[in-house]
C-alpha positions as CSV (number, residue, x, y, z in Angstrom):
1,X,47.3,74.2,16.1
2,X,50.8,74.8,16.4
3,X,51.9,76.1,19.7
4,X,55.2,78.2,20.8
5,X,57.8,76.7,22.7
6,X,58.5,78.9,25.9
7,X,61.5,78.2,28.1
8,X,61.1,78.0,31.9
9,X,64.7,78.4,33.6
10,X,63.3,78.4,37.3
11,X,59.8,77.1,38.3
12,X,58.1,77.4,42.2
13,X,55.0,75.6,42.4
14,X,52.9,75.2,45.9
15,X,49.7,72.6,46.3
16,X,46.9,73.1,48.4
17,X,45.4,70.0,50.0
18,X,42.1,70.2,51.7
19,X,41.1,68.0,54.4
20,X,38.4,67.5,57.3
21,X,39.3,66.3,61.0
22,X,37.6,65.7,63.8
23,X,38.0,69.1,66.3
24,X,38.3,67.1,69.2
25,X,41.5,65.6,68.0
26,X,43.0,69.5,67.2
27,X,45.0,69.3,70.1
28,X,46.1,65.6,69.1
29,X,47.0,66.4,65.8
30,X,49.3,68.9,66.8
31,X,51.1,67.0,69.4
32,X,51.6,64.5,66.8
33,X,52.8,66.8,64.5
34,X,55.6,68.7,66.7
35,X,57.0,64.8,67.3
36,X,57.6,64.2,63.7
37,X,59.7,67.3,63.4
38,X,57.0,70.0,62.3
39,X,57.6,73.5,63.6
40,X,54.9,75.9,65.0
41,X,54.9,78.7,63.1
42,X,54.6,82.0,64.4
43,X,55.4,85.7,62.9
44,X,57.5,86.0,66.0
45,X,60.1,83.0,65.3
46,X,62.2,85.0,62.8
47,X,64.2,81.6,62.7
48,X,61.6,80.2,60.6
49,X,62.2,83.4,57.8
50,X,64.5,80.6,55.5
51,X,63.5,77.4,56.6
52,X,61.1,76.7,54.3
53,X,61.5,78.2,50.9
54,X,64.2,76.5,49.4
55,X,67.0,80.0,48.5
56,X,64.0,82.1,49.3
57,X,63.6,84.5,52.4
58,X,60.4,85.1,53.5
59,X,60.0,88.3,56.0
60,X,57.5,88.0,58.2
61,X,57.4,91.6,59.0
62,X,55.6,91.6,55.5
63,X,53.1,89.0,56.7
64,X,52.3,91.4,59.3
65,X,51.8,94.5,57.5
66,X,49.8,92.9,54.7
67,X,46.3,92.1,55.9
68,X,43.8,94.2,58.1
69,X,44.3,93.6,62.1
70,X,40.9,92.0,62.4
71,X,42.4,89.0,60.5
72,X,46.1,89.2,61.1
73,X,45.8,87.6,64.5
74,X,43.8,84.5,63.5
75,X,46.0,83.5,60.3
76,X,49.1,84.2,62.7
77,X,48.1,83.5,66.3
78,X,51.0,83.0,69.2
79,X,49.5,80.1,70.6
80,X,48.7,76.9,69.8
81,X,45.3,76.4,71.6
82,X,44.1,79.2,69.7
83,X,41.2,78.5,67.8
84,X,41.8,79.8,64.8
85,X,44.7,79.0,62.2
86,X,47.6,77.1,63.0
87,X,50.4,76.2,61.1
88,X,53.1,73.6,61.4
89,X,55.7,73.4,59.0
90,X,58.8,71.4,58.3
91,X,61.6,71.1,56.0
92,X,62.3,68.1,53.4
93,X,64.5,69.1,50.6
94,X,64.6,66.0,49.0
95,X,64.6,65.0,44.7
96,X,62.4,63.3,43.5
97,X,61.1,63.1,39.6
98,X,57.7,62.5,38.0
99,X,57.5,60.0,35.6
100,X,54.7,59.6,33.0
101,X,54.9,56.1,31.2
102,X,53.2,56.5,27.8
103,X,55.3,59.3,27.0
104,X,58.0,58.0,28.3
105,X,59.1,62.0,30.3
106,X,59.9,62.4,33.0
107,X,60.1,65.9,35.6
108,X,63.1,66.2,38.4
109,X,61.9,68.4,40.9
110,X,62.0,68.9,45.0
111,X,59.4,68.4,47.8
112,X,61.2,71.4,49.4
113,X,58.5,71.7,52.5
114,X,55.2,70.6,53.7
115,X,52.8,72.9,55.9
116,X,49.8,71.6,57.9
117,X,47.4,74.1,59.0
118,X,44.7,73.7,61.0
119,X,41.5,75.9,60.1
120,X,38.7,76.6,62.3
121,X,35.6,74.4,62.0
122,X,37.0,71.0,61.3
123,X,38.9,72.1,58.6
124,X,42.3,72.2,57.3
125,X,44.9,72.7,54.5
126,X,47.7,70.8,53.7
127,X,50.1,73.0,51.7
128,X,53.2,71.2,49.7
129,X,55.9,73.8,48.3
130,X,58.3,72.3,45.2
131,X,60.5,73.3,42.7
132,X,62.3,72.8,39.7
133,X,65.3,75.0,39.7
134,X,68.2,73.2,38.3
135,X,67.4,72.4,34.5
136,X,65.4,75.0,32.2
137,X,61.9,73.4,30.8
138,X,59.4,74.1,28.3
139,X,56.4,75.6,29.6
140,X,54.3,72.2,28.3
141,X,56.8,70.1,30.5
142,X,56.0,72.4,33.6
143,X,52.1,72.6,33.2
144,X,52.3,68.8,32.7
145,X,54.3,68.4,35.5
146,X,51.2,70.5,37.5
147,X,48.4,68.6,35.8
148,X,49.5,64.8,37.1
149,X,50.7,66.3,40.5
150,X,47.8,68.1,41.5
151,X,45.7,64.5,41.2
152,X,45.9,62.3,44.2
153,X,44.2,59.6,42.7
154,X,44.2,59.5,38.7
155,X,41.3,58.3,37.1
156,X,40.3,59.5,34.1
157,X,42.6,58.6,31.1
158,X,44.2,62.0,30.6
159,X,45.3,61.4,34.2
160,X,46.4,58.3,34.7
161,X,49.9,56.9,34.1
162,X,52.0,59.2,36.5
163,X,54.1,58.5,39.2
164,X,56.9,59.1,41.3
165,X,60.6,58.1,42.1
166,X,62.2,59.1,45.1
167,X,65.1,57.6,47.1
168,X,62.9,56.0,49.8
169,X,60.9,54.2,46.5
170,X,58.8,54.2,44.0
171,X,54.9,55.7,44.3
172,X,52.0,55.3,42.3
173,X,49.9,58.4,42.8
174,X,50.7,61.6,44.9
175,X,48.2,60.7,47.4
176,X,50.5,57.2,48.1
177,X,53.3,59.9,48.2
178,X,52.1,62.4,50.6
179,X,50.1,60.1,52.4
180,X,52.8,56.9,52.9
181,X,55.9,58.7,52.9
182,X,56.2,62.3,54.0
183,X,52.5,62.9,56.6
184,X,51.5,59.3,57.2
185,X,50.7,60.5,60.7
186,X,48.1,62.9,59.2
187,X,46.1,60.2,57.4
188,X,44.4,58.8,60.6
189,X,43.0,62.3,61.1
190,X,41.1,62.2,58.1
191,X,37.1,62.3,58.0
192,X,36.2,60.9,54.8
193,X,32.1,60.8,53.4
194,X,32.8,58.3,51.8
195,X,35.6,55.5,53.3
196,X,39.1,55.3,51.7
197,X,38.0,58.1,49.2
198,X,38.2,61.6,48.8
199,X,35.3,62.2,46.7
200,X,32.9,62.4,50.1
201,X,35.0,65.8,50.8
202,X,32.1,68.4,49.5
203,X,35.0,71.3,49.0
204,X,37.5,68.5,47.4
205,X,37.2,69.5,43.6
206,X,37.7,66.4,41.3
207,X,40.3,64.8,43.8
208,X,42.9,67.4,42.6
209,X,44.8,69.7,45.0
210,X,44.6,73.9,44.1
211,X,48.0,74.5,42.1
212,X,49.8,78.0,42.8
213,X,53.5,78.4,40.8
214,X,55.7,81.0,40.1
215,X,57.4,80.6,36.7
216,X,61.0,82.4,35.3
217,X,61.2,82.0,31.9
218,X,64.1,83.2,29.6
219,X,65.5,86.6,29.6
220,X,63.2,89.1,27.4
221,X,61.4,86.2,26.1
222,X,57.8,86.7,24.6
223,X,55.0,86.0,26.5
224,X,52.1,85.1,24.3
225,X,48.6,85.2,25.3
226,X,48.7,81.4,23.9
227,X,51.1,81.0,26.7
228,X,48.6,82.8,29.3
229,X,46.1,80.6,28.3
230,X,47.4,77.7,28.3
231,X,48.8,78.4,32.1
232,X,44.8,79.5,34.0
233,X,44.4,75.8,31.8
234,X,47.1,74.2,33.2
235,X,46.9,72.7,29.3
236,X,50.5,70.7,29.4
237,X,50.7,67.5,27.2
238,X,48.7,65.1,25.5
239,X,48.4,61.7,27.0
240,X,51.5,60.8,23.9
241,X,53.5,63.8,24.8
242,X,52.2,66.5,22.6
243,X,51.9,70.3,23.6
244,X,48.1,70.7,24.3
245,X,46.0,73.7,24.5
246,X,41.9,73.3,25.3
247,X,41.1,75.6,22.6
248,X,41.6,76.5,19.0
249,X,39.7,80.1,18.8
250,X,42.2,83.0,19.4
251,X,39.2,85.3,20.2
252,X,38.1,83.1,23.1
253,X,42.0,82.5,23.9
254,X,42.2,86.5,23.6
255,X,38.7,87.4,25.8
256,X,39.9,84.3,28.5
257,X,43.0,86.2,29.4
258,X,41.6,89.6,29.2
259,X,39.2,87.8,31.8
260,X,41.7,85.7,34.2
261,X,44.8,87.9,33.7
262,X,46.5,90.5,36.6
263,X,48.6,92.8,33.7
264,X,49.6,95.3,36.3
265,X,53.5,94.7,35.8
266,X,52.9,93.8,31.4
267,X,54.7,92.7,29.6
268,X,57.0,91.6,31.7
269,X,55.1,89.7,34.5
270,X,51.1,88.3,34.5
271,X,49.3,86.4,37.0
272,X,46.7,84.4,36.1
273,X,43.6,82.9,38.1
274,X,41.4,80.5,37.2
275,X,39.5,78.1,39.7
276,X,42.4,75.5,39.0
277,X,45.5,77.5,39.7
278,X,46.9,81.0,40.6
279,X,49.9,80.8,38.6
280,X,52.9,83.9,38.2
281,X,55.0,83.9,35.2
282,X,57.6,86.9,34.4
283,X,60.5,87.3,31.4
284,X,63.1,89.2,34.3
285,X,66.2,87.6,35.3
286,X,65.7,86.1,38.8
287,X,67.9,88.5,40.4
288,X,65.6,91.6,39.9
289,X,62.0,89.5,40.8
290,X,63.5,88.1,43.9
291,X,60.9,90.2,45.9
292,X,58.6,89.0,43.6
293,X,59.0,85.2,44.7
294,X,59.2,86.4,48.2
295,X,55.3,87.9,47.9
296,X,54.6,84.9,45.8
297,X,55.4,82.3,48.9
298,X,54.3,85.0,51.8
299,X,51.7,87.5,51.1
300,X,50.2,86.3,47.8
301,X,50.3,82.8,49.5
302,X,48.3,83.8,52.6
303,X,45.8,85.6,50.1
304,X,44.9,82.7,48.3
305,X,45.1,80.6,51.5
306,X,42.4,82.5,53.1
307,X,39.8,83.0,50.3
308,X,40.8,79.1,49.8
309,X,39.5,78.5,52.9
310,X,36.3,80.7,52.2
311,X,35.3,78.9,49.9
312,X,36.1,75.5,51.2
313,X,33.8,76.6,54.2
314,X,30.7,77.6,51.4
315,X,30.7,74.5,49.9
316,X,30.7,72.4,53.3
317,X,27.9,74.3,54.4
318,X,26.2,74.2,50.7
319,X,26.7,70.2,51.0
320,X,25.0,69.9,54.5
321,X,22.3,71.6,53.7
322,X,22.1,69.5,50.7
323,X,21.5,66.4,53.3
324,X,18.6,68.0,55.5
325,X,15.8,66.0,55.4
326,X,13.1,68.4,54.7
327,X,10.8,69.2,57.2
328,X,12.3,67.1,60.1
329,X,16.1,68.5,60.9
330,X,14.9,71.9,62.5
331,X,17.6,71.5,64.7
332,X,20.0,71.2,61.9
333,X,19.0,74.4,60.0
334,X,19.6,76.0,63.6
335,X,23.4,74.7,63.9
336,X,23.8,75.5,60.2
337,X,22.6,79.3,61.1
338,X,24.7,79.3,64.1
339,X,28.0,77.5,61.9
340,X,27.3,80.5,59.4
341,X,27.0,83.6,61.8
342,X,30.2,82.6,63.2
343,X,31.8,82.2,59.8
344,X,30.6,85.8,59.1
345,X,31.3,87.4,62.0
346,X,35.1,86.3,62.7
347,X,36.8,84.9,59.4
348,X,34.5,86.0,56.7
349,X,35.8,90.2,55.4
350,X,35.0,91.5,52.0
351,X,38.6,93.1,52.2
352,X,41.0,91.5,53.9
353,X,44.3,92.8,52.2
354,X,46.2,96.6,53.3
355,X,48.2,96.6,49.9
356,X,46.3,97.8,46.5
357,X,47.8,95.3,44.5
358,X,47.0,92.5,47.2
359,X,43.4,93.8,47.0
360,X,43.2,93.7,43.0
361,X,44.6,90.1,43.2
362,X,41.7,89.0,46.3
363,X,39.1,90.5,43.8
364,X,39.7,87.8,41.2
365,X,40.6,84.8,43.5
366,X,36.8,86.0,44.5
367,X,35.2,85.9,40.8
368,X,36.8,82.7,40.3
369,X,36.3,80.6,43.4
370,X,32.7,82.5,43.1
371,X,33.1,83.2,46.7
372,X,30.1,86.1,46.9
373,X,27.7,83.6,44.4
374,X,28.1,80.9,47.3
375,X,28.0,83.3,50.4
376,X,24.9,85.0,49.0
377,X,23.1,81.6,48.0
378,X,24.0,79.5,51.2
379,X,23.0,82.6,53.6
380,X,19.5,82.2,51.7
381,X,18.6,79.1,50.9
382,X,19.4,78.9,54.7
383,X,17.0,81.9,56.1
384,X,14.0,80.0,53.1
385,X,14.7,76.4,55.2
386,X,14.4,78.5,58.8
387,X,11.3,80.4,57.4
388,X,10.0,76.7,56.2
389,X,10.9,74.8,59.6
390,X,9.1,77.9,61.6
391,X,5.6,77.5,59.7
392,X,5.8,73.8,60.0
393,X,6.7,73.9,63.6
394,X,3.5,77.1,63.8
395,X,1.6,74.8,61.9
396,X,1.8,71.7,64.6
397,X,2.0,74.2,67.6
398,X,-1.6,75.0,66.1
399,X,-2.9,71.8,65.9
400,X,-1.6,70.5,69.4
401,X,-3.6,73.8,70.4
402,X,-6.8,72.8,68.8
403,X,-6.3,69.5,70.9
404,X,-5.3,71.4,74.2
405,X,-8.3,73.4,73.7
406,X,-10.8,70.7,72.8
407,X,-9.2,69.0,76.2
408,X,-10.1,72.3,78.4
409,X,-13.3,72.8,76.9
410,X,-14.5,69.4,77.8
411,X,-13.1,69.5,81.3
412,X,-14.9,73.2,81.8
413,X,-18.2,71.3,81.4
414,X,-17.2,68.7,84.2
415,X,-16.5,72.0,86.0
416,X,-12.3,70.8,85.8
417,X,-13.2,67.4,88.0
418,X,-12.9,64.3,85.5
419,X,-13.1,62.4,88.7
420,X,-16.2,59.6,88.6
421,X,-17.5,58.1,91.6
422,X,-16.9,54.6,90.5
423,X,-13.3,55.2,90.7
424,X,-13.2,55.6,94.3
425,X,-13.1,51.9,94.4
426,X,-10.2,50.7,92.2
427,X,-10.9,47.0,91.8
428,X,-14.7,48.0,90.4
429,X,-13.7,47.8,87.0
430,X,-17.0,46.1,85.5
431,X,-19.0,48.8,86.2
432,X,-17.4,50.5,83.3
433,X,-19.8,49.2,81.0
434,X,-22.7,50.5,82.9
435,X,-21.4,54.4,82.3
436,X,-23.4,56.9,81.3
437,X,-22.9,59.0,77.8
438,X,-21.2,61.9,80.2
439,X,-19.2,59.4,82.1
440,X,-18.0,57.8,79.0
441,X,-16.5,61.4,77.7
442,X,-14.5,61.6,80.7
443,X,-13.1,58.5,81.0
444,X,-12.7,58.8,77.4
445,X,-11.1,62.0,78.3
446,X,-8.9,61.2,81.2
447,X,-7.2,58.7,79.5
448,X,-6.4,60.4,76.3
449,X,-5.1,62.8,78.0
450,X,-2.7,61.5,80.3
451,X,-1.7,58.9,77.3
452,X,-0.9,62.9,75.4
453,X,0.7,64.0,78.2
454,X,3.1,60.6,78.0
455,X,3.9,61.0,74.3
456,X,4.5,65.1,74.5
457,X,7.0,64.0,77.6
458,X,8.8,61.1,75.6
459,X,8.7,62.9,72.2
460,X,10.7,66.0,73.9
461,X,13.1,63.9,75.9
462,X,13.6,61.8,72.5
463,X,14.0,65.3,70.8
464,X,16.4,66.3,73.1
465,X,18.7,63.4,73.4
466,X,18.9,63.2,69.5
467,X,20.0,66.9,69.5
468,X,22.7,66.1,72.5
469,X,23.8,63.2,70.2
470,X,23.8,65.4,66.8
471,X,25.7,68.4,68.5
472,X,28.7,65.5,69.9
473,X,28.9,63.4,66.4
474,X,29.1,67.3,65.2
475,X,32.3,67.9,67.6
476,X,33.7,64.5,66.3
């Protein structure tokens, strides 16, 4: 299938890096973070309005205005022992270029900024902000440039065989990039499932980071549905450096964009969401969309931010309840009811965004990261696992009952005194054998019962102390 060129003259392109931490070492982490130059960011510090967006301004006025109060003051709080999201940010502006070796390409482009937010709940984002502004491209050379950056550690073949080139040296995999060069004070911060992987991270999708971009191509050009396709796909090149597309039927091309495209400003701007990417692409001159890549890096940012973060939440809570061992972590279920009440009743809005547009755009990043599918299905396979602890736990409460009561009954015929004469004289023990039937059932009995009385005490403490332990590994 032949494909048609399209011209890129100005590309901005953000990647959203999920990770896990410890909350204990929230405080830690941003101490270490203000040493190495990061800046806390606040809507207050109008300083910080150009710092990070390479010729862009970014009003924070806007940020303001954008969402609904109820969550405007946890994505921007004032302070930093406030324990919702924090943001540090700081300022790189240095070249570097991707190079792919079996087609022999190669992509200039700039590390203009990183962000490191801190999310409530252990989690966090890690946001990188580049762009390739000083040579036009072909789309294909853009979306590949997306496809082997977005992958920290390549290994399927149509990944492998990128890397990059920067001044300080040469890096095999973005994750040796990010992680050796520009936030190798972040790494140690890291909770892993699985060690020296990402794959144990339950909301880490196939190792590769979210992609976001806004795209300028030429003058008037014509923006194909090919073209819209090709960009929810983040379909670049071929392993050999052909334009690739992952499909050959128009009508699926045709119903896909119908699907994943925002047309509110067609023909001359789209944005497109998929799973993968949220990605912008407009034929005006970069003069008159200005505004446009301001919303794109501040407002649209922040919207995809926070349903990011939704659904990175859903799928941490999907995996741990996952790893319940059935029947026996009651106490588990319990945290994971608690974990999700708090979710829902601070963070988690079905409208978040002021703006109509804002609100069209959080509708789709909804559908796509299925957002409501997850809520819906962790809320209740997580009431059916309470509902199944309770009748277990009503189901041994009944049957230490039966005991207690086969215990009382017994000791209401001996008139509540288990006491038999022989045991007035402790060093008697031979005259045991020479009980009667009745004094066999109490001694029977009394021992039974204090060696129940033992276990119930050890089994709670026990019970306890594994909870205490559970809750602090929990904290960790």
């Amino acid at each position: 299938m032949s494909l048609a060129p399209l011209t890129i003259k100005r590309a901005y392109m953000t990647f959203l890096f999920p990770f896990a931490y410890s909350s204990n070492n929230r405080e830690k982490i941003g101490d270490v973070l203000l040493q190495e130059g990061f800046s806390f960011f606040t809507l207050n510090n109008t300083t910080l309005e150009e710092a990070f967006y390479g010729d862009i301004t970014i009003i924070h006025e806007e940020l303001a205005q954008f969402f609904y109060p109820f969550l405007e003051d946890k994505l921007f709080p004032n302070e930093m022992d406030s324990p919702d999201f924090i943001r540090f940010s700081k300022a790189f502006y240095i070249q570097g270029s991707l190079q792919h070796q079996e087609s022999h390409s190669h992509y200039d482009y700039e590390v203009m900024s990183i962000d490191v937010t801190l999310c409530p709940f252990g989690n966090g984002i890690v946001t990188v902000r580049t762009s390739m502004t000083d040579t036009p491209n072909d789309l294909s050379d853009i979306l590949n440039f997306i496809h082997y950056f977005r992958v920290l550690e390549a290994k399927l073949r149509e990944e492998k065989g990128a890397s990059h080139l920067f001044s300080f040296g040469h890096c095999s995999s973005t994750s040796e990039l990010l992680f050796k060069h520009f936030i190798p004070y972040l790494r140690p911060f890291l909770l892993h499932q699985q060690d020296h992987s990402y794959e144990g991270l339950p909301f880490f999708e196939d190792e590769r980071m979210l992609a976001s971009a806004y795209l300028i191509a030429e003058e008037e050009a014509e923006i194909l549905p090919e073209h819209l396709f090709r960009l929810g796909q983040v379909d670049g090149r071929t392993p050999d450096g052909k334009p690739f597309i992952s499909s050959t039927n128009p009508q699926y091309i045709s119903n896909y964009v119908q699907e994943h495209a925002h047309t509110r400003w067609a023909p001359n701007s789209y944005i497109i969401t998929s799973s993968q990417a949220q990605i912008t692409i407009t034929n005006k001159p970069f003069d008159k969309c200005t505004h446009s890549i301001q919303e794109f890096m501040g407002t649209h940012y922040y919207n995809l931010f926070i349903h990011y973060f939704y659904k990175m939440m859903l799928l941490k809570l999907s995996y741990e309840y996952s790893e319940i061992k059935w029947g026996k972590d009651k106490q588990v279920v319990n945290e994971l009811i608690e974990l999700i009440t708090k979710f829902s009743a601070r963070y988690y809005f079905e409208e978040v965004i002021v703006r109509t547009e804002g609100r069209e755009i959080s509708q789709m990043l909804r559908t796509y990261f299925r957002i409501n599918e997850h809520y819906v299905e962790t809320k209740e396979t997580l009431n059916s696992l309470y509902r199944t602890q309770e009748d277990q736990s009503d189901n041994r409460s009944n049957n230490l009952l039966f005991i207690l009561t086969v215990f009382t009954v017994v000791s209401g015929i001996y008139g509540m005194n288990l006491v038999i004469e022989g045991w007035k004289d402790s060093s008697d023990f031979e005259s045991i054998w020479s009980y009667t039937l009745f004094e066999w059932v109490a001694f029977i009995t009394a021992l039974s019962g204090i060696g129940l009385s033992l276990i119930l005490v050890f089994v709670t403490a026990f019970k306890t102390l594994q909870n205490m332990v559970r809750r602090a590994k929990r904290k960790m």
